[in-house]
Every structure is written in structure tokens, then in C-alpha cells.
TORMAR-900776 format. One record per residue: y, x, z of N, C-alpha, C in turn; residue number from 1. Coordinates in pm, 1 decimal. Each point is the difference from the previous one (the first is absolute). Example, Ala and Ser with C-alpha at 12.3 -4.5 7.8 and 13.67 -1.06 7.14 Angstrom:
ATOM        n.v        n.u        n.w       ca.v       ca.u       ca.w        c.v        c.u        c.w     k
ATOM     -569.0     1319.0      780.0      119.0      -89.0        0.0      120.0       90.0        0.0     1
ATOM      105.0      -35.0      -72.0      119.0       82.0        6.0      109.0      -77.0       73.0     2
END
This chain:
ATOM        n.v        n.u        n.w       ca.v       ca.u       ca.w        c.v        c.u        c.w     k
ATOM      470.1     2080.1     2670.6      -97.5     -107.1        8.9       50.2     -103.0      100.8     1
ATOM        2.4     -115.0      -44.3       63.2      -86.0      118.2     -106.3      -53.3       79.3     2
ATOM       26.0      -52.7      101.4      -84.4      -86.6      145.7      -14.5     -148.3      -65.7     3
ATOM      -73.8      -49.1       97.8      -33.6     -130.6      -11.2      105.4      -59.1      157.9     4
ATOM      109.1       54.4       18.7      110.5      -71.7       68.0      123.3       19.6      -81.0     5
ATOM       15.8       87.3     -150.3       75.7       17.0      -54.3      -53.7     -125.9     -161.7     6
ATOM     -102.4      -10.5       13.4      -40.2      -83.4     -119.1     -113.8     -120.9       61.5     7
ATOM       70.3     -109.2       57.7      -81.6     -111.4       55.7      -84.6      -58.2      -63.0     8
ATOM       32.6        8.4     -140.7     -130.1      -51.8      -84.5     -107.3       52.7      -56.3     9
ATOM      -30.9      158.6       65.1      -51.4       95.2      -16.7     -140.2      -27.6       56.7    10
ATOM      -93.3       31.4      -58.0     -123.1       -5.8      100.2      -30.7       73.9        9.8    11
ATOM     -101.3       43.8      124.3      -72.8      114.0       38.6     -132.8        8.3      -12.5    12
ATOM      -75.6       75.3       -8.2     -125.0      -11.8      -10.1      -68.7        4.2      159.7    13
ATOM      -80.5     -107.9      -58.1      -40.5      -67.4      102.9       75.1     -154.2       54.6    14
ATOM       99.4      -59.2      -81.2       34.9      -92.2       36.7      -50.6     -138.9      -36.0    15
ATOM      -23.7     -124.3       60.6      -94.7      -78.0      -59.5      134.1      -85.7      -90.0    16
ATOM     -113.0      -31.3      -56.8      119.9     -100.6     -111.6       12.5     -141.1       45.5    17
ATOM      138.6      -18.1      -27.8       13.3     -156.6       79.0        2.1      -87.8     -151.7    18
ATOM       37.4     -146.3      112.2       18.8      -99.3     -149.0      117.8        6.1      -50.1    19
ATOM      106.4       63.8        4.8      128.2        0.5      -53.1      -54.8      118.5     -128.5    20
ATOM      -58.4      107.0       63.3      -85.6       97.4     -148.0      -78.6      -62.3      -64.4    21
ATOM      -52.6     -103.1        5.4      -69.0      -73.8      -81.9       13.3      -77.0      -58.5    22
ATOM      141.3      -89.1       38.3       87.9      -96.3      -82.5       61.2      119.3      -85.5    23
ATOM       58.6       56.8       71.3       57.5      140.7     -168.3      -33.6        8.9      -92.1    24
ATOM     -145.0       38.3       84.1      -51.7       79.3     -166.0     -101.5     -146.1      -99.8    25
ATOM       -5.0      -66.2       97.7      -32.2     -166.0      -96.3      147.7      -15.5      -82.8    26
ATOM       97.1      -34.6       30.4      105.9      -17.7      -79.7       12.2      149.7     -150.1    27
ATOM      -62.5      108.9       54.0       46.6       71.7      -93.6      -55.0        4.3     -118.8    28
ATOM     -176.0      -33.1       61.7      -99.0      -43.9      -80.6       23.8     -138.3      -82.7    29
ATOM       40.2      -67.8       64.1       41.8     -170.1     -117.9      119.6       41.6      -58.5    30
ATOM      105.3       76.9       18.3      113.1       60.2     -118.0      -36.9       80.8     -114.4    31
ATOM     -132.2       79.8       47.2      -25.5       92.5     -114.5      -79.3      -64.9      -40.1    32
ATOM      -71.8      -85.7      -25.8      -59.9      -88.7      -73.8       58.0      -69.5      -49.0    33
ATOM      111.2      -75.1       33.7       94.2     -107.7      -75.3        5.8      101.2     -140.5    34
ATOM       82.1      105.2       56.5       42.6       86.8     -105.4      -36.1       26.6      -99.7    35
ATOM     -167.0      106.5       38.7      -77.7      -49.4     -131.3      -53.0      -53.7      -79.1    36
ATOM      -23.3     -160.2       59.6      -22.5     -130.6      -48.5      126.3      -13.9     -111.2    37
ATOM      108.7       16.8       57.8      116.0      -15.3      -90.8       11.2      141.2     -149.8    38
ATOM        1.6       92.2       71.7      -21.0      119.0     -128.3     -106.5      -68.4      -94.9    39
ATOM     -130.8      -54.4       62.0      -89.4      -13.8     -100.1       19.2     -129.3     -119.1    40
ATOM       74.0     -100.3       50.3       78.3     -124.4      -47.3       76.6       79.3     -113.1    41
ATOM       92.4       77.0       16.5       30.8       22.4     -117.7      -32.4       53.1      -68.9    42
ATOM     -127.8       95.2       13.9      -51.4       90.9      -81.1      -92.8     -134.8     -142.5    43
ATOM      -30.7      -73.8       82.4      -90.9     -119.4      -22.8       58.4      -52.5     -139.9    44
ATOM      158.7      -95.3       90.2       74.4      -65.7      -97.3       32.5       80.9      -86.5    45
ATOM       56.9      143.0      -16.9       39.9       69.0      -84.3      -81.7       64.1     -153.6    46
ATOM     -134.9       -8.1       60.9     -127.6        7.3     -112.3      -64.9     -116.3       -2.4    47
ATOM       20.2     -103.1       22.1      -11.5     -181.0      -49.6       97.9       27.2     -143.7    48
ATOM      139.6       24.8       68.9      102.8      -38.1     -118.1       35.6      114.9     -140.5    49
ATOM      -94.7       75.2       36.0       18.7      122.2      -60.5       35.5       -2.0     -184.5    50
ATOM     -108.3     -122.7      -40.0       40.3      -25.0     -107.4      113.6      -51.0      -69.7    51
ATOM        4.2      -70.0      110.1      151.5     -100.9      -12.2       96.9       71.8        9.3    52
ATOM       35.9       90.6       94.9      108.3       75.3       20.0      -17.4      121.8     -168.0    53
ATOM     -125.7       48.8      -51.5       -9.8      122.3      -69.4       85.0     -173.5     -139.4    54
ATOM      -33.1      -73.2      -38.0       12.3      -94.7     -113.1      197.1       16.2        9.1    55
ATOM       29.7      -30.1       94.2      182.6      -51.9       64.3       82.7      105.0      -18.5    56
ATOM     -105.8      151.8       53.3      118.5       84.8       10.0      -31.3      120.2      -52.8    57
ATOM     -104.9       40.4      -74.1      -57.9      137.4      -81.3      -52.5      -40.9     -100.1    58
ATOM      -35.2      -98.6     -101.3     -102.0      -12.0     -130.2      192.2      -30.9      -70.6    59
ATOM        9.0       87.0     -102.1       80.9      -35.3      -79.1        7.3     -127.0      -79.1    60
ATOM       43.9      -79.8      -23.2      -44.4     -121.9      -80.4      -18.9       35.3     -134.9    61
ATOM     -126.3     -116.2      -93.7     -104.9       47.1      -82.3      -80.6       87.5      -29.0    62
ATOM       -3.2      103.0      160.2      -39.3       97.5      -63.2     -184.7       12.9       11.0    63
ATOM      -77.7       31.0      -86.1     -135.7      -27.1       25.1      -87.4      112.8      121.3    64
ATOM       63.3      129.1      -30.1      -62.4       65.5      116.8       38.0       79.5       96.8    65
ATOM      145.9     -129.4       37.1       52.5       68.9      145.0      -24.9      -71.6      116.4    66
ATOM     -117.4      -72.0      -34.7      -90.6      -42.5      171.7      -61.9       71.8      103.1    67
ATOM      -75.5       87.8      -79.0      -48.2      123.3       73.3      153.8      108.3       87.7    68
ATOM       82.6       -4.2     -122.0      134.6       83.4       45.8       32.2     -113.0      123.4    69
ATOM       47.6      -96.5        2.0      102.5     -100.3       86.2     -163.3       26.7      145.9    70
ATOM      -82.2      -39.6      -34.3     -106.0       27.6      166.3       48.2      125.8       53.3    71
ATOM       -7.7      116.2      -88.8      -11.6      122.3       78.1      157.5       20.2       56.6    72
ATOM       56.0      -47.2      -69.1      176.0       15.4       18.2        3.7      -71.2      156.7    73
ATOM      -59.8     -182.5      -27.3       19.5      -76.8      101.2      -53.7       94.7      193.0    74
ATOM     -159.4       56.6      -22.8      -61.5       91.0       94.4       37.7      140.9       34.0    75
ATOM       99.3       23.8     -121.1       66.5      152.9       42.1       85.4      -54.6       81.6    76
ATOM       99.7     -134.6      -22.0      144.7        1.3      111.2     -117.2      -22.0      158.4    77
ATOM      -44.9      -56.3      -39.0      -45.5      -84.9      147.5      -85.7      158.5      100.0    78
ATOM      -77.1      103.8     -151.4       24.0      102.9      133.7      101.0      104.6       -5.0    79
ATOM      107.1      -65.9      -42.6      155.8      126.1       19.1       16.2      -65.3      113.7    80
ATOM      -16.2      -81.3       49.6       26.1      -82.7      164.2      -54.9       63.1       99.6    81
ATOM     -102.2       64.9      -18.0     -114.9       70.5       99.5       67.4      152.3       32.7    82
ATOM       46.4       44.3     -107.5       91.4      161.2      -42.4      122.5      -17.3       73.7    83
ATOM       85.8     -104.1      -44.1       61.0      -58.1       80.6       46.6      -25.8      199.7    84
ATOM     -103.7      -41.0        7.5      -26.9       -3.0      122.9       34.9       99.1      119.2    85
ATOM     -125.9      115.6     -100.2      -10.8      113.0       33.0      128.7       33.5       -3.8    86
ATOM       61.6       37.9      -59.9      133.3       43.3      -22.1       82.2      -36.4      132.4    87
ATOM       10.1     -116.9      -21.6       82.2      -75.4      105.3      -45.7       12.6      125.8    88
ATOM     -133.6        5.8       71.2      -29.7       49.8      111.2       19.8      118.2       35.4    89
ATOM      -17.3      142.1      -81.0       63.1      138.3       48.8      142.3        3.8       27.2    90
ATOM       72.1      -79.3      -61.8      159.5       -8.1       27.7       26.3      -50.1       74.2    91
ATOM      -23.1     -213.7       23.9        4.0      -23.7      119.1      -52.6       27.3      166.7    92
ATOM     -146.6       37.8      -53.1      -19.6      101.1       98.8       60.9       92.1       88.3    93
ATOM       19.8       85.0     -110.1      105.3      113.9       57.3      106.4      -29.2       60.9    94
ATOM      106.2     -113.8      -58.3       90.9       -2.1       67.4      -51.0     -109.0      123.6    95
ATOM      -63.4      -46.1       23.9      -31.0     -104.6      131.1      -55.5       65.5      102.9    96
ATOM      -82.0      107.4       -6.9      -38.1      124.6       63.0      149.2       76.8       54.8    97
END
């Protein structure tokens, strides 16, 4: 277990909080909000364009009932991104750990 002379940024209980802890955790608070402001932007734009993208890149041309196919096609990639993720966080994880 380490000290609070071995870890200076350590607090103890009982220590009062200054304004340098409060600019912190304000900055950490307006980053994680940017963030999800931004995650939610694309979730947004990405089901705005959903049709557009299912018309461009999944409805076979002439075909009469591969609209329903090209949506679900278009909403399956967008959550292989989420699977994805996941994926990519246990690995990068691991190795950044």
C-alpha cells in the first residue's frame, strides 16, 4: 500500500479539497461531455442518413423488396461498430494495462 509521500497526488481522508481539485475534475467533466455530445452526433447523423446510405450501398438495383433488406443491412453494420468496439477495448485494454 503506498503513502501519501510516495504518491503526492494521493489524498487522504480528511483532506480539504483545493481549487486545483476542482479545476480537474471541471475539466474532466467538460471532456466527458464533449465526448458524448460527439458519440451522440454520430449516432444522430448516421440514422438521418440511414436511408441514403441503405439506397447507395445495400438495395440491389430494381429490386422491389430489398428496402427493408438494405435498412436492416444498413443498422446491422452500424451495430457491428458497437461489437466492435467491444472487441477492440478488451485487447487494447489489455495491452495498455
Amino acid at each position: 500500500m503506498s503513502t501519501a509521500a510516495e504518491n503526492p497526488g494521493a489524498r487522504t481522508h480528511g483532506t480539504p479539497v483545493t481549487a486545483q481539485d476542482r479545476s480537474r475534475a471541471r475539466r474532466a467533466v467538460v471532456a466527458s461531455s464533449i465526448g458524448n455530445a460527439l458519440e451522440w452526433f454520430d449516432v444522430i447523423v448516421y440514422s438521418s442518413f440511414a436511408v441514403v446510405i441503405s439506397a447507395l450501398f445495400f438495395e440491389p438495383a430494381g429490386s422491389e423488396g430489398g428496402q427493408v433488406l438494405g435498412i436492416l443491412l444498413t443498422f446491422g453494420t452500424f451495430g457491428v461498430s458497437y461489437l466492435i468496439r467491444l472487441l477492440g477495448a478488451m485487447v487494447l485494454g489489455s495491452y495498455a494495462d
